[in-house]
N, C-alpha and C positions, 0 to 999 in steps of 0.2 A: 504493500500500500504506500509506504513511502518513497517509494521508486518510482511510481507510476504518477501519483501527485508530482513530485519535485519533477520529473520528466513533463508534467499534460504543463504546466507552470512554467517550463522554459520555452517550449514551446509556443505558449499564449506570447510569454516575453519576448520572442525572436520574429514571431509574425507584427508584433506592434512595432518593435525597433523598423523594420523593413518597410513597413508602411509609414510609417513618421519621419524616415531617414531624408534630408534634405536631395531633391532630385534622381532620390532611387539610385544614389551611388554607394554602395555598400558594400562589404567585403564577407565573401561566402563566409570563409572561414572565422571571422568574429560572430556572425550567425549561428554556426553552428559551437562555438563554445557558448554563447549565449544558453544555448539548450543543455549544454551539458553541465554546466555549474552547478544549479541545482541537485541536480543529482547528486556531483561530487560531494559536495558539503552536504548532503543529507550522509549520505554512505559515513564520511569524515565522524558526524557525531553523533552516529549509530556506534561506530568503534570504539568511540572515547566513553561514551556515555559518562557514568560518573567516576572513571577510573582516573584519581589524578597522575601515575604514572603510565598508564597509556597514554594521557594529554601531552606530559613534558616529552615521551618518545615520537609520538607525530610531530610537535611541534620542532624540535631536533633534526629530521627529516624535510620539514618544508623548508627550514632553516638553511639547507644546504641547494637548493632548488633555486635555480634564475629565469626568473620571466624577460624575456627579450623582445621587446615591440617597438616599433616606432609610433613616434607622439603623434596620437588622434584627434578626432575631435572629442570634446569635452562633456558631451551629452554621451558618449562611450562609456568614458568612464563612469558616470550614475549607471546606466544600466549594467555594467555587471555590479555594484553593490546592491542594484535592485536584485540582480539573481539569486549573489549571494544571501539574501534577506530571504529568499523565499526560499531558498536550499535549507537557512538553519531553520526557518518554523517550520520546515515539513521534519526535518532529525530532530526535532523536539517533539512531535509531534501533533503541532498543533494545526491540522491538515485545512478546518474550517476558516482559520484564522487567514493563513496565505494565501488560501486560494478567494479571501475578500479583498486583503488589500491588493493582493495581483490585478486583480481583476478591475478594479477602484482605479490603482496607477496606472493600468494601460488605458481605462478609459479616458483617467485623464490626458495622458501625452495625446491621443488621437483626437480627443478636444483641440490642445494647444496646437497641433500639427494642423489640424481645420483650418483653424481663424486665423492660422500665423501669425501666431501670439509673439510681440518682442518685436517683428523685422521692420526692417525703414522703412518708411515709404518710397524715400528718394534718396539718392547717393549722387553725392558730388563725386563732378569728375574734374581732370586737368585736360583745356584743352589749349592749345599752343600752333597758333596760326602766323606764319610768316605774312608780310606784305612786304610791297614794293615804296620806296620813301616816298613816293610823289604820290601816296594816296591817304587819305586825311579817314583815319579810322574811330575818329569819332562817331558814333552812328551808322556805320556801314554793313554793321551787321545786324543793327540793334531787328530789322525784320523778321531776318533768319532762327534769332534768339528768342521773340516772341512767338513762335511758332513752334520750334520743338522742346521748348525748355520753360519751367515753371519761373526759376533763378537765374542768372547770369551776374555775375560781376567780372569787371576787368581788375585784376589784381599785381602787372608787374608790364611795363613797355622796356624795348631795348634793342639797340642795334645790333647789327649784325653785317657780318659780309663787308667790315671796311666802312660799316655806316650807309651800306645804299639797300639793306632790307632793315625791317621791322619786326622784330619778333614780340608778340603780344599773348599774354597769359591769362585766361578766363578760367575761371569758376564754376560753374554748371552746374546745373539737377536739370537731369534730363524727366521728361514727360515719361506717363508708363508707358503710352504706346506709341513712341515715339521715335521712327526708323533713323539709326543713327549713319547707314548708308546717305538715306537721304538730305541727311541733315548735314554730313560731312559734303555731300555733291553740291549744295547750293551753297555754302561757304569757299568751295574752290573757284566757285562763276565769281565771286566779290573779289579776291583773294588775287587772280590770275594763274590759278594751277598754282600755285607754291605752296612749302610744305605745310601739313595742316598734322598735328600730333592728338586725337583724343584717348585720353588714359581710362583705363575701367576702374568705376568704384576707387578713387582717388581720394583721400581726406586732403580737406583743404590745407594748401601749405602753409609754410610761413616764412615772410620775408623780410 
């Protein structure tokens, strides 16, 4: 019975990770220990139960044992102490108990995963547009900028090339539906084809 709970539990926990995972970019193999922890840690204090030198000997054992992984994201980490947490209530016993708040906390994460609980709205970008000196860039964008962008500020001017270009540094929040192809192609018609740099998800600098 404890096997099969901490198992039906990693499993509820590995199909919510998977669904709530940013973009459905996820890694099989943290899925599948997802499922397995449970288990582990029930089995772990089924062993020990109340033998305190069984405990100091497992723990001697894990003691010499290296987890090797590269840094994740951060919501990884909760869920395996979420695992963990349902692995020891089921090797205590307390079968009712885990499988409420298991069930509780993946409802909640597929809530937050709904509503996109936390994310921006809008992310500033760096965009970085070359001109020609004999072109007075007050204003000559300001169209293009009302069209696909919420925000703009110009934030740094400066020559370039000897002093016969202009390199101009804006600020941005882009619109949500806001084609960034298109938006770069009508800034190269003001611009004269020269170069035009938009950075992704840029925090605004400082100068």
């Amino acid at each position: 019975m404890t096997l099969i709970t901490a198992f039906t539990l990693g499993l509820l926990i590995a199909f919510t990770y998977i669904k709530t995972h940013a973009r459905g970019h996820y890694s099989q193999n943290f899925t599948l220990t997802l499922i397995m922890i449970p288990s582990i840690i029930a089995i772990i204090i089924l062993l020990v139960g109340s033998n305190v030198a069984r405990a100091f000997s497992l723990a001697g054992v894990f003691s010499i044992i290296r987890f090797r992984s590269a840094p994740g994201d951060p919501k990884d980490i909760a869920y395996v102490f979420f695992t963990v947490a349902a692995g020891l209530a089921c090797g205590v016993g307390l079968y009712g108990y885990s499988a409420l708040f298991t069930i509780m906390l993946c409802g909640f994460m597929t809530a937050l995963s709904v509503t996109n609980f936390g994310s921006r709205k809008a992310y500033n970008k760096l965009l970085k547009i070359v001109i020609p000196e004999d072109l007075d860039y007050q204003g000559v964008f300001d169209e293009v900028f009302l069209m696909h962008t919420t925000k703009y500020e110009l934030k740094k001017v400066r020559t370039t090339d000897l002093g016969t270009l202009f390199e101009l540094v804006y600020v941005v929040s882009m619109k949500k539906d806001a084609n960034e192809k298109e938006f770069i192609d009508e800034l190269r018609c003001r611009n004269g084809n020269l170069n035009i740099v938009l950075s992704m998800n840029a925090e605004t600098p400082d100068y």
